[in-house]
C-alpha positions in Angstrom: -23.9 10.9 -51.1 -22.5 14.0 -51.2 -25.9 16.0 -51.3 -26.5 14.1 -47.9 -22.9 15.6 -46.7 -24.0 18.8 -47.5 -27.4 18.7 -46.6 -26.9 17.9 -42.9 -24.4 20.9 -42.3 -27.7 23.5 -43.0 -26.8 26.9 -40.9 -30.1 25.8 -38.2 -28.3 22.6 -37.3 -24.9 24.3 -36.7 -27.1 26.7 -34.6 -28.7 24.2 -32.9 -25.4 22.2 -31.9 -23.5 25.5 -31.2 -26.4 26.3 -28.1 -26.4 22.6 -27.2 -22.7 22.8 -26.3 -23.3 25.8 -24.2 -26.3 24.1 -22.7 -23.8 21.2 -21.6 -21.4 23.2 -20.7 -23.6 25.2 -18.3 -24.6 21.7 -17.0 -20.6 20.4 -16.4 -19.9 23.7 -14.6 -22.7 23.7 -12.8 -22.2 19.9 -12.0 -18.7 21.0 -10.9 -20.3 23.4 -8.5 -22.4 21.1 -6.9 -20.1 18.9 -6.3 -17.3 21.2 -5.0 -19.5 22.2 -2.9 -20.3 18.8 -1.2 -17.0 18.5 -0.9 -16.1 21.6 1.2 -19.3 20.8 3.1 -17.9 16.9 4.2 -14.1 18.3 4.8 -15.6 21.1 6.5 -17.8 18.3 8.7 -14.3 16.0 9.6 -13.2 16.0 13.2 -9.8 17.1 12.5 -8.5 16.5 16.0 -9.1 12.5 15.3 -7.0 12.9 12.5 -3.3 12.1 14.2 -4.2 8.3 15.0 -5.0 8.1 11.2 -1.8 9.4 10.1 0.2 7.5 12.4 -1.7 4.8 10.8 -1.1 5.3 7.4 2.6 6.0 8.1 2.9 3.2 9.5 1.2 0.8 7.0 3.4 3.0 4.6 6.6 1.9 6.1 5.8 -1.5 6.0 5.1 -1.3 2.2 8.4 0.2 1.6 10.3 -2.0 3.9 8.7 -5.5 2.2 9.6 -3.5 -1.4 13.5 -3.1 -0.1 13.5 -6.5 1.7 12.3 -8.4 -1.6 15.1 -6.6 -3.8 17.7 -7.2 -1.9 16.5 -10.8 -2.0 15.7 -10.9 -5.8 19.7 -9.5 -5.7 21.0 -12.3 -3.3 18.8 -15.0 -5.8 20.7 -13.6 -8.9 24.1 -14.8 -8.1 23.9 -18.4 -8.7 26.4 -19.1 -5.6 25.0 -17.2 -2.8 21.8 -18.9 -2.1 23.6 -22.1 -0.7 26.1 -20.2 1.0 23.5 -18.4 2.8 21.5 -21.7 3.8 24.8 -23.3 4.7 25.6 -20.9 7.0 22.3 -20.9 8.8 22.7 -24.8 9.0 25.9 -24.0 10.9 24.1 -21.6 13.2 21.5 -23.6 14.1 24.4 -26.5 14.8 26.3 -24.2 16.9 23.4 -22.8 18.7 21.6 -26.4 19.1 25.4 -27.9 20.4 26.0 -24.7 22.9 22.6 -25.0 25.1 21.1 -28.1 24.5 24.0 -30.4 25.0 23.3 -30.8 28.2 20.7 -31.5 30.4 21.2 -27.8 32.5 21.5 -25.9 29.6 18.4 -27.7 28.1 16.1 -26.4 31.5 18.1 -23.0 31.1 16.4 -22.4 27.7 13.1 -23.7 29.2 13.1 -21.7 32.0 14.1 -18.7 29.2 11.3 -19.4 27.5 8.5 -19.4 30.1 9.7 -16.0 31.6 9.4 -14.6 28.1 6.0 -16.4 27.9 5.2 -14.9 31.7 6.2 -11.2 30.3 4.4 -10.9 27.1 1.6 -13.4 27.8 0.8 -13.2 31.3 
């Protein structure tokens, strides 16, 4: 076993590996080249005057990452505290009471927020 060690590390096959790593690394760099140089050659193609609707694009989509990140702590926080869950629906319960008692007690109030309604329809609709 040993005499097999030995015999594969012969000075030829150390020479032969030694000029088949520069023969590789020849290949990466000029790999590396190549593709450098497509690179350059596609930036160099890009219409860089289209390039603002893109970035207003991409900050937007950004912003609205960040914001659902923030929005989903805070409510991960609020979920934490055992109490504050129920106080929260509770108080939108007595909103929507307070709301629903204020304009549609009545039957003017009711055709108010109708009327309300189809103008904003009318406006963003049509």
């Amino acid at each position: 076993m040993i005499t097999e060690f030995m015999s594969d590390n012969t000075p030829e096959s150390s020479q032969d590996s030694a000029s088949d790593t520069n023969s590789e690394t020849k290949s990466i760099s000029d790999k590396y080249s190549d593709v450098m140089g497509k690179i350059n050659e596609t930036i160099g193609n890009v219409d860089w005057t289209q390039m603002g609707k893109y970035g207003k694009a991409a900050g937007i989509i950004a912003v609205v990452v960040i914001a659902q990140i923030i929005i989903k702590v805070i409510i991960d926080t609020i979920n934490f505290f055992p109490i504050l869950p129920g106080l929260l629906e509770l108080l939108g319960v007595i909103v929507v009471g307070q709301w629903s008692w204020q304009n549609l007690r009545t039957s003017e109030n009711r055709e108010a927020v109708l009327d309300k309604l189809q103008s904003i329809k009318k406006t963003y609709l049509g």
